[in-house]
C-alpha positions as CSV (number, residue, x, y, z in Angstrom):
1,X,-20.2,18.1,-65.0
2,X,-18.7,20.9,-62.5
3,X,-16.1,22.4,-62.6
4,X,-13.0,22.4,-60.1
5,X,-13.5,25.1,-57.6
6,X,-11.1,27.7,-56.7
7,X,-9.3,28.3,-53.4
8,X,-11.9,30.9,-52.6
9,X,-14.9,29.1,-53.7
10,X,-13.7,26.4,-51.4
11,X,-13.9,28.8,-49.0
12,X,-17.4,29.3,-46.7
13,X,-19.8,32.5,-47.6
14,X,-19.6,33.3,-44.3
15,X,-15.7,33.3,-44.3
16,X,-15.3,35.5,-47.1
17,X,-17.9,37.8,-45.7
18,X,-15.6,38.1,-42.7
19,X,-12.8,38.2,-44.3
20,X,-13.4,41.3,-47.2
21,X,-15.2,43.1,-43.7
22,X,-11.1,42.7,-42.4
23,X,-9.3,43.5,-45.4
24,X,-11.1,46.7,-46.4
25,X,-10.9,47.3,-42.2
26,X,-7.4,47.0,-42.8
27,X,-6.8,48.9,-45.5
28,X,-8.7,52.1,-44.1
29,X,-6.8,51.5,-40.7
30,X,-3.4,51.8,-42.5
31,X,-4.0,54.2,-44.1
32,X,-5.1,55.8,-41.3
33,X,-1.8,55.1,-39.2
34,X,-0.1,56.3,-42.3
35,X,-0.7,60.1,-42.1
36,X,-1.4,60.3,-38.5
37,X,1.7,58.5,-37.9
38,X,3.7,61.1,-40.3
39,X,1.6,64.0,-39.3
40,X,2.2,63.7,-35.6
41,X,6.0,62.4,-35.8
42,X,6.5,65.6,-37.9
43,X,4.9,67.3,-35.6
44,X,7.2,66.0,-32.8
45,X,9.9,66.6,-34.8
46,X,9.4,70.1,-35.3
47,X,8.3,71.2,-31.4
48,X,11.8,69.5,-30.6
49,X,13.9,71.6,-33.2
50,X,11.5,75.0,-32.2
51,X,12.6,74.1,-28.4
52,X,16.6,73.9,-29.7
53,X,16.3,76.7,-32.1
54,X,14.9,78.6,-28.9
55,X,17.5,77.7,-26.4
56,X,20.2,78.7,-28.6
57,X,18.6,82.0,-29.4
58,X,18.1,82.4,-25.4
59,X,21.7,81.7,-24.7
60,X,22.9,84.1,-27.9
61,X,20.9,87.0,-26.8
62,X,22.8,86.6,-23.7
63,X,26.1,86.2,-25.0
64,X,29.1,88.9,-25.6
65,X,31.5,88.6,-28.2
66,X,34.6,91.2,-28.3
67,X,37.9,91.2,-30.3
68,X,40.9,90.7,-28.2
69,X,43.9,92.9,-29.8
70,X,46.6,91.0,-27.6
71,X,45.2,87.6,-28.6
72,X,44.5,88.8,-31.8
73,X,41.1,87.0,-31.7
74,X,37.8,86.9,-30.6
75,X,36.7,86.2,-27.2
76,X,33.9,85.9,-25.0
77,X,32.8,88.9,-22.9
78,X,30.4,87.1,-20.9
79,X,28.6,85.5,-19.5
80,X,30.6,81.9,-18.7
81,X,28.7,79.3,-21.0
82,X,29.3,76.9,-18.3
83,X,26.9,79.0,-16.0
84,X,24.0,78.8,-18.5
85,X,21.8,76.4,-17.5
86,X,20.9,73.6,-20.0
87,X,18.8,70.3,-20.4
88,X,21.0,66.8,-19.4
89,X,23.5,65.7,-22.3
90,X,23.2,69.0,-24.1
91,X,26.0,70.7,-25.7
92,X,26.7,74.0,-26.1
93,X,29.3,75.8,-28.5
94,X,30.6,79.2,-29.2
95,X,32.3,79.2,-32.9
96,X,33.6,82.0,-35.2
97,X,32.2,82.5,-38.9
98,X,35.2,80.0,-39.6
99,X,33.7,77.4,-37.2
100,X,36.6,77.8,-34.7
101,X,34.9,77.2,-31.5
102,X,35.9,80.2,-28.7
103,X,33.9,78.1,-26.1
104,X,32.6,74.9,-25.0
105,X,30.9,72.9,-22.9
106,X,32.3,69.6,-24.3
107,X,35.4,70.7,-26.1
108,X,35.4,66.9,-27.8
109,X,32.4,67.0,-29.4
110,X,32.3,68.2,-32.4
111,X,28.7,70.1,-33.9
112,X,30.3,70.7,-37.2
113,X,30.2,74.3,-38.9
114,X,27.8,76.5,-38.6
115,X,24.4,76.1,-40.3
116,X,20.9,77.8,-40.5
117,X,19.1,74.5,-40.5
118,X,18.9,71.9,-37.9
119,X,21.7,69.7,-38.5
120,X,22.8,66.6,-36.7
121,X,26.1,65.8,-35.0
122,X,26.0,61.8,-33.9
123,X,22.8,60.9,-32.5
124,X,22.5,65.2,-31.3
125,X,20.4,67.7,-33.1
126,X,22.4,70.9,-33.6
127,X,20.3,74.3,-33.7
128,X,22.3,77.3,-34.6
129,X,22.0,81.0,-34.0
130,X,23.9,84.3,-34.4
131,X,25.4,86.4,-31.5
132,X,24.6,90.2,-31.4
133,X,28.3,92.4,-31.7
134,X,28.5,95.9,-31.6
135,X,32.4,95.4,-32.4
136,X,31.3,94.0,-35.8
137,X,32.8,90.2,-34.5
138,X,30.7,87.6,-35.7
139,X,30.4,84.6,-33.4
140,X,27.4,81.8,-33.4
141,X,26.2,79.8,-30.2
142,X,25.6,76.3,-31.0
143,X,23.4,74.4,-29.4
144,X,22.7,70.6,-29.6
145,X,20.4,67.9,-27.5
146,X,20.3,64.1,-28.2
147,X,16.8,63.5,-30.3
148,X,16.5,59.6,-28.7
149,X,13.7,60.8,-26.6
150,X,12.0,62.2,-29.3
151,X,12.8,59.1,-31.9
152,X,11.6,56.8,-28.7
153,X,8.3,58.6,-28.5
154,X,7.9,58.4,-32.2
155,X,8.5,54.0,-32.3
156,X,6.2,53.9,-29.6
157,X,3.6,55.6,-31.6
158,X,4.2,53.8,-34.4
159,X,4.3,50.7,-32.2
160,X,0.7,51.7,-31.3
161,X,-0.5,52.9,-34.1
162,X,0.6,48.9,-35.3
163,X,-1.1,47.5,-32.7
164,X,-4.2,49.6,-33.5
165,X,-4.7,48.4,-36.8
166,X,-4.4,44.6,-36.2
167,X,-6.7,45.3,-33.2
168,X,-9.1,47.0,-35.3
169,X,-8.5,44.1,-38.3
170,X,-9.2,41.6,-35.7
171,X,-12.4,43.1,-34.1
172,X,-13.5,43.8,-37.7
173,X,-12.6,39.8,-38.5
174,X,-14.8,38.6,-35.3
175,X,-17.6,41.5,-36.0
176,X,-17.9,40.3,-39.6
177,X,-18.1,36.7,-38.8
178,X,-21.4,37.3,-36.2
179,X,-23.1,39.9,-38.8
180,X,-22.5,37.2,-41.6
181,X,-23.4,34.3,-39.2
182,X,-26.2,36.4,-38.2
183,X,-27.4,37.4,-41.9
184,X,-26.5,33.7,-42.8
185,X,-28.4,32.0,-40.4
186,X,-31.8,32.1,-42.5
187,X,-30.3,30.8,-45.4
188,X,-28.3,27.9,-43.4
189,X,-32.3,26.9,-42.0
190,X,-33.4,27.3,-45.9
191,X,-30.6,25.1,-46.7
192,X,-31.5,22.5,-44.1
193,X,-35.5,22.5,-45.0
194,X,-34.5,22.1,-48.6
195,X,-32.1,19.1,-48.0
196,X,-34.7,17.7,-46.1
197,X,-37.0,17.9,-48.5
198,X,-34.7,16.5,-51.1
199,X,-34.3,13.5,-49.3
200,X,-38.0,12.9,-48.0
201,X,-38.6,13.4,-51.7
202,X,-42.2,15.8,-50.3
203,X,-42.4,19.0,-51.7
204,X,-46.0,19.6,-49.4
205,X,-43.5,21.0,-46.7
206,X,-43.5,24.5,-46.9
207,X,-40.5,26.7,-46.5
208,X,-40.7,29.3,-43.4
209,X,-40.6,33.4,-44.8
210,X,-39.0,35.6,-42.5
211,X,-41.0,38.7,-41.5
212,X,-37.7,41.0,-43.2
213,X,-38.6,41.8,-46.3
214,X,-35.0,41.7,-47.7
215,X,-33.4,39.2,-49.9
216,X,-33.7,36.3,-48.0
217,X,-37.3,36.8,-47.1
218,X,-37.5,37.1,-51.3
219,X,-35.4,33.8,-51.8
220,X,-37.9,31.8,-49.2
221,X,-41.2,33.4,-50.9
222,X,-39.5,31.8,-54.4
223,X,-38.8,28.5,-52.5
224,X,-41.8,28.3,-51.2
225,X,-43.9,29.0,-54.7
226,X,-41.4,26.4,-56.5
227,X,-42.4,23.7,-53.7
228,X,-45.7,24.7,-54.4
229,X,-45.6,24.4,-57.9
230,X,-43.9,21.4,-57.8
231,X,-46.4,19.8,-55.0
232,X,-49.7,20.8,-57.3
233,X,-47.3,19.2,-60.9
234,X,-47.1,16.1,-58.2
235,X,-50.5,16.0,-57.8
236,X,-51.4,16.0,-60.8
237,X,-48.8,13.8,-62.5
238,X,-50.1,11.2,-59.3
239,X,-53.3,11.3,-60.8
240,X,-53.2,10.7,-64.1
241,X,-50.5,7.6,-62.9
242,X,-53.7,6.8,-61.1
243,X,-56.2,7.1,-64.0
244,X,-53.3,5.0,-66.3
245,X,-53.3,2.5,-63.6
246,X,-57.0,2.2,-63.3
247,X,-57.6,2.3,-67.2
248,X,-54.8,-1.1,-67.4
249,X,-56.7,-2.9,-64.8
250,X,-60.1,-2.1,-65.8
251,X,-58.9,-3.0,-69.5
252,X,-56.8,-6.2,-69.1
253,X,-59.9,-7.7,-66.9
254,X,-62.1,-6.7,-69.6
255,X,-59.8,-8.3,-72.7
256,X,-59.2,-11.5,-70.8
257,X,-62.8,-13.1,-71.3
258,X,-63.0,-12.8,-74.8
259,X,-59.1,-13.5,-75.5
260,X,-60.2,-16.7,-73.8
261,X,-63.1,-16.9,-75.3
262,X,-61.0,-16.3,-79.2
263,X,-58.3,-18.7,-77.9
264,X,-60.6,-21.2,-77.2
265,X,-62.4,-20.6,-80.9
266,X,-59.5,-20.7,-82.5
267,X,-58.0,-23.7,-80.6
268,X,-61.4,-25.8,-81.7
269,X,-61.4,-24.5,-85.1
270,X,-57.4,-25.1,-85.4
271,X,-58.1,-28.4,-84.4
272,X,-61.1,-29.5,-87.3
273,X,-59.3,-27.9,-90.0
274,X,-57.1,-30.6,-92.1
275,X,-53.8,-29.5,-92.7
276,X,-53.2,-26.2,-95.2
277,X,-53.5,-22.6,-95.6
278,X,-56.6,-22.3,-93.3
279,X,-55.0,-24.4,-90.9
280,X,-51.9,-22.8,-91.1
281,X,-53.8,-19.2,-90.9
282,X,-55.8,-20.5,-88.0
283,X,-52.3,-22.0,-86.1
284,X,-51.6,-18.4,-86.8
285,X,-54.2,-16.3,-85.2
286,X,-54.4,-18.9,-82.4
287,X,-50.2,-17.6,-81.4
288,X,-51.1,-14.1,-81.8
289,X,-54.2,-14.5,-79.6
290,X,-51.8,-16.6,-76.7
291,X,-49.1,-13.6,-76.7
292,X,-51.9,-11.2,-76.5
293,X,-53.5,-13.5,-73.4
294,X,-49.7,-13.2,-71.9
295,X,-49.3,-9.7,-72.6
296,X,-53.0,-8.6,-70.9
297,X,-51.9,-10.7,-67.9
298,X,-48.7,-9.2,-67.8
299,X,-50.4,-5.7,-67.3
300,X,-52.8,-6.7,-65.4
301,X,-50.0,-8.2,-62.9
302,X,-48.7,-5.1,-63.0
303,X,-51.2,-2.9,-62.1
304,X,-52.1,-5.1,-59.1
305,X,-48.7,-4.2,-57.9
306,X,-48.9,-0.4,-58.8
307,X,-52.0,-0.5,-57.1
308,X,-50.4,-2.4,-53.6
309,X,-52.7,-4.9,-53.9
310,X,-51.8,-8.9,-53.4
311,X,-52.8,-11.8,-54.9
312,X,-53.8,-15.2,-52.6
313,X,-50.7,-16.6,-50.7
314,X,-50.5,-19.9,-49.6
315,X,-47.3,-22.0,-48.7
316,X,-45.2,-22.5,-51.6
317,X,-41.9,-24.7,-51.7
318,X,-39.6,-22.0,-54.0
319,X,-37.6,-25.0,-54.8
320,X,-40.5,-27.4,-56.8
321,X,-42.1,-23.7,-58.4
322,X,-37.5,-23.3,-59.6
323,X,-37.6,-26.8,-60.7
324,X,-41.2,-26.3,-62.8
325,X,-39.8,-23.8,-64.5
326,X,-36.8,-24.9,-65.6
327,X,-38.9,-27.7,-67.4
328,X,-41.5,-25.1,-68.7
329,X,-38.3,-24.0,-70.6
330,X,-36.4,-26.8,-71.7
331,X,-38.3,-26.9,-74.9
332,X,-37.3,-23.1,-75.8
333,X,-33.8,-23.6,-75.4
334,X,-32.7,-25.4,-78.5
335,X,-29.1,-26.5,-77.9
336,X,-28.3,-24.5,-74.7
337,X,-26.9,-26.1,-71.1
338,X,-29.2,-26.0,-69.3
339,X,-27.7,-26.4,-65.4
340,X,-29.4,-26.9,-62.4
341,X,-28.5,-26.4,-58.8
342,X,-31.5,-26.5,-56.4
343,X,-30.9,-26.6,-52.8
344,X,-34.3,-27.4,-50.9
345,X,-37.0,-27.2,-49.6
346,X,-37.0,-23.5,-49.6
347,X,-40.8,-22.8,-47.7
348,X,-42.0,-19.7,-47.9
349,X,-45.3,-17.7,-48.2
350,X,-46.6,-16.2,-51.5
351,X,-48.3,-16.8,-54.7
352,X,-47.3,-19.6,-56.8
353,X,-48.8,-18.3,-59.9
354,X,-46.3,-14.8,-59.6
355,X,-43.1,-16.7,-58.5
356,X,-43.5,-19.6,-61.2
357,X,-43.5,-16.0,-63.7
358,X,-40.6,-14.7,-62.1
359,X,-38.2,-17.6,-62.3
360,X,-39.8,-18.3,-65.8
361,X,-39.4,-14.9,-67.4
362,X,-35.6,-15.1,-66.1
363,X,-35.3,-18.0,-67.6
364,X,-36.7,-17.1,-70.6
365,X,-34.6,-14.2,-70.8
366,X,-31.7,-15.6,-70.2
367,X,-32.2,-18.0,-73.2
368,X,-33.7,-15.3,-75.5
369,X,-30.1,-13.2,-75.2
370,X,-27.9,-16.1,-75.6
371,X,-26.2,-18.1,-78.6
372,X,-26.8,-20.9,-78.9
373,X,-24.4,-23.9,-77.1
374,X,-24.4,-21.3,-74.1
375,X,-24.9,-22.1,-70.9
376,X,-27.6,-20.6,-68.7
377,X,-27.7,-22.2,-65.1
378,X,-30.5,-21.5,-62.2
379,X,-29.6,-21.7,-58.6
380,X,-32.2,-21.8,-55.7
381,X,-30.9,-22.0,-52.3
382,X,-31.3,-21.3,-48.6
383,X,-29.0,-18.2,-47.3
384,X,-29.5,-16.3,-44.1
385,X,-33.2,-17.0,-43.2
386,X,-33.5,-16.1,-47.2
387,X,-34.5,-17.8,-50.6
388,X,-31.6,-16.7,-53.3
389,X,-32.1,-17.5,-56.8
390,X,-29.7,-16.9,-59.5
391,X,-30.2,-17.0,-63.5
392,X,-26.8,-16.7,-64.9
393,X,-25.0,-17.1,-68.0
394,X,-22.2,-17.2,-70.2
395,X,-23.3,-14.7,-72.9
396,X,-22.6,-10.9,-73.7
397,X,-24.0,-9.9,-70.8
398,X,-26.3,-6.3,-69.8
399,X,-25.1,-3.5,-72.4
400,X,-23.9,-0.5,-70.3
401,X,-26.2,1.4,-72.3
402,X,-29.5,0.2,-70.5
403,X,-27.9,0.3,-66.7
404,X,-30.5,0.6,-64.4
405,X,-33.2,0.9,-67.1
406,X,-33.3,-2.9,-67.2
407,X,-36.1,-3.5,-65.0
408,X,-38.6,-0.7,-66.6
409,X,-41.4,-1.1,-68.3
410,X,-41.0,-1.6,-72.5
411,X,-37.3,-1.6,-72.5
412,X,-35.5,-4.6,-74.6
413,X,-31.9,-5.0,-75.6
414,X,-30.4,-6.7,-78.5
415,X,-29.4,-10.7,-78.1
416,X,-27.9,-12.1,-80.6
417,X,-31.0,-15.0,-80.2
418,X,-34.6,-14.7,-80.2
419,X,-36.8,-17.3,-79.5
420,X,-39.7,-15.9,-78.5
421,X,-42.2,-15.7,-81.3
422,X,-43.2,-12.3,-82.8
423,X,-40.3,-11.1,-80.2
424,X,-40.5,-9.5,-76.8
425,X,-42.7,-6.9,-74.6
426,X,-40.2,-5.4,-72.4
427,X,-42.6,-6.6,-69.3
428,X,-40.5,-9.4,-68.4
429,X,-38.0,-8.1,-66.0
430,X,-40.4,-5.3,-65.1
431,X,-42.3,-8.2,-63.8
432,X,-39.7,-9.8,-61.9
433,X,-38.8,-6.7,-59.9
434,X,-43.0,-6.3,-59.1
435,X,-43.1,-10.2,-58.0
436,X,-39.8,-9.8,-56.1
437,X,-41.2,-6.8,-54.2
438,X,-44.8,-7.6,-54.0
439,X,-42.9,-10.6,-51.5
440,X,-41.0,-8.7,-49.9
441,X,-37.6,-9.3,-51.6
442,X,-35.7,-7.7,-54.3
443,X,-34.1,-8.5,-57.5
444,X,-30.1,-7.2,-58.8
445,X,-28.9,-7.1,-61.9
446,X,-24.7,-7.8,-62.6
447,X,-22.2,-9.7,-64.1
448,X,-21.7,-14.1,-63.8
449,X,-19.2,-15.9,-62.7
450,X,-19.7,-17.4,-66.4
451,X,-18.5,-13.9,-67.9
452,X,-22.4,-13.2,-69.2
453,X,-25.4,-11.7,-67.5
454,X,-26.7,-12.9,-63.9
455,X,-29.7,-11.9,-62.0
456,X,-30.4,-12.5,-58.2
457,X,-33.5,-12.4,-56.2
458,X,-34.0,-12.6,-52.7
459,X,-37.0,-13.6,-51.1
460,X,-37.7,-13.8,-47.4
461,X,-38.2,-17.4,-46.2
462,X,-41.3,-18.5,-43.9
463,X,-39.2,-19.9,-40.9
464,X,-35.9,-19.4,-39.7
465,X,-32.5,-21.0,-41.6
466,X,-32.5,-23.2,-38.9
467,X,-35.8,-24.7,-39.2
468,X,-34.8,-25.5,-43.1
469,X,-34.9,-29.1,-43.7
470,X,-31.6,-29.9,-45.7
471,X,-30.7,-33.4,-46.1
472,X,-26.8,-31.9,-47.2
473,X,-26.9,-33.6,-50.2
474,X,-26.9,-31.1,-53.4
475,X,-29.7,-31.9,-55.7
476,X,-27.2,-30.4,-58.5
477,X,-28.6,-32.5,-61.6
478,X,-28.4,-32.0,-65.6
479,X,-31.4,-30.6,-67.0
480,X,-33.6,-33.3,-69.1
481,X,-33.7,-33.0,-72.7
């Protein structure tokens, strides 16, 4: 029994091929976008503050700072900050040590104190630098730009570097689906052959090797020599199925002339004896030789039909050969119902001989595997341009154990009634199914109406249902004792 399959063994080879190609793709592209994405912000980053940090050194190197006694404070000797010239929506600042400013552009916008790193101030970046005094005054210029440019530039690479790797995951995805497709394709052909071959049941066919020598090249050479292995067991097992066959019919046409030959003895010598233990002894011998006789034409029946060939046909009316049998049985089945529901004529073409046998041994069986006061009835009738016979019963029915194995050769169940003497061959139904097919019908095996066993064979008819000559009145009639 198998076992439930995962969510990923559900899922095609050729799939997951694809798929692992797109995920390691993946993983290597992030990555990727990762440091590049760090590296070059950073980078970014740090040309902006080394462009602030340069203005505002350009702008203190030009700037005078000088302590005004009558204002008590320091002020600007020059130049003007206003005249410097700046980028759009900068800000520039002139603050003592105590962050006073002394000058600005923007006298509302407030830098903060000063700082030796880059600082930020709002959505401005704030690059500070000393001014040069000879007076000893110290005084810093402050200079700060909005960084949104910068930040912009930085989303849109990111938003790029995004795009990138579920680009590249997709094109990986697509590219790993032809490779695998591609790599695939010789094992989907394999695949095909060998499904084919399971169901033409001919292992002669030979699988195609690519001219790779790869894996799949080694996978077709091993198909191929397992076909060939299995062809040549074929072969062989065909011939000594041939030789078996053969050595039955040669066999069973050799025992029959002197089984009839010792039946006939012992049927003359049963009959001078008086009545005693020599008769009794001969009565004997003269049963044993009888089931022998029906056993040697049971196999040789059967290896007509392993063999194909058919015995003499000639017109038969199925309905008299039903209603001959069921009297051929009468005697055998003690205190049984016997129930009879023949529908005729039923014309077709075959041998008499081999239908009278199949409709007997179902019989037969059907009272060998039931108690007795059961009922075992046998229906012949006309149904769609086809003779249907059905042996049912009211007994245990087929154990589950035999199944399909009902109609082989040697196999027997357990009834709880045997009236066959010496007990059973396992031929019987084996012979049924050979005579069903051998005209071109088939035999079924299931369960009655009456809750026992029931067997139905259908046999072609000669003419059409329409050309069937039925009175309409049912020929239903008890069995006579």
């Amino acid at each position: 029994m198998r076992r439930p399959l995962s969510l990923i063994e559900r899922i095609p080879v050729r799939w997951r091929i694809a798929v692992t190609c797109a995920g390691l793709t993946f993983l290597i592209l992030v990555v990727f976008a990762l440091v590049l994405g760090n590296l070059v912000g950073d980078r970014m980053r740090d040309d902006f503050h080394d462009d602030l940090r340069g203005a505002a050194g350009s702008i203190a190197a030009e700037t005078r700072v000088a302590f005004d006694p009558v204002q008590g404070q320091p002020v600007i000797a020059g130049p003007r900050i206003s005249d410097t010239a700046m980028m759009e929506g900068a800000v520039i600042r002139v603050v003592d040590e105590s962050g006073r400013p002394l000058a600005a552009t923007r006298p509302d916008t407030d830098l903060g104190p000063p700082r030796s790193e880059i600082g930020k101030a709002g959505t401005l970046s704030v690059a500070t630098e000393p001014v040069a005094s000879s007076s000893g005054v110290r005084a810093f210029i402050q200079y700060a730009e909005p960084d949104d440019d910068v930040e912009a530039s930085i989303s849109r690479l990111w938003l790029f570097l995004a795009a990138g790797v579920l680009g590249g995951t997709l094109l990986a995805l697509l590219a790993g689906l032809a490779v695998a497709d591609r790599a695939m394709r010789p094992i989907a052909a394999l695949t095909a052959l060998a499904r084919d071959i399971a169901t033409t049941r001919d292992p002669s066919r030979r699988m195609p090797v690519p001219a790779a020598d790869d894996e799949v090249g080694e996978l077709a050479e091993t198909m191929d020599g397992m076909l060939e292995a299995l062809d040549e067991t074929r072969g062989e097992r065909e011939r000594a199925f041939e030789r078996q066959r053969e050595f039955v019919a040669d066999a069973s046409h050799e025992l029959r002339t002197p089984l009839t030959s010792v039946q006939a003895n012992l049927e003359l010598l049963a009959a001078t004896l008086p009545p005693g233990e020599d008769r009794h002894a001969a009565d004997s011998a003269l049963r044993s030789a009888r089931r022998m006789s029906r056993l040697v034409g049971d196999l040789a029946l059967l290896a007509r039909a392993d063999a194909g060939r058919r015995s003499a046909r000639t017109d038969v009316d199925l309905a008299e050969v039903a209603r001959g049998a069921l009297r051929e049985i009468e005697p055998l089945a003690g205190d049984r119902d016997l129930r009879s529901n023949v529908s005729g004529p039923l014309p077709l073409e075959g041998s008499p001989d081999e239908l009278h046998r199949l409709i007997r041994n179902l019989l037969e069986n059907a009272v060998r595997y039931t108690p007795e006061r059961a009922t075992v009835s046998l229906t012949a009738r006309a149904d769609d341009g086809h003779a249907r016979i059905v042996v049912a019963d009211d007994g245990s029915g087929i154990p589950r154990s035999l199944g399909d194995q009902i109609f082989e050769r040697f196999v027997r169940g357990d009834g709880p009634a045997d009236t066959a003497e010496g007990g059973g061959s396992g031929l019987g139904l084996a012979i049924v199914r050979a005579v069903a097919r051998s005209h071109g019908g088939e035999v079924e095996a299931g369960r009655s109406e009456l809750g026992g066993a029931a067997f139905t064979v259908t046999l072609p008819l000669t003419h059409p249902q329409d050309r069937v000559l039925d009175s309409g009145v049912d020929e239903t009639q008890p069995a006579e004792a």
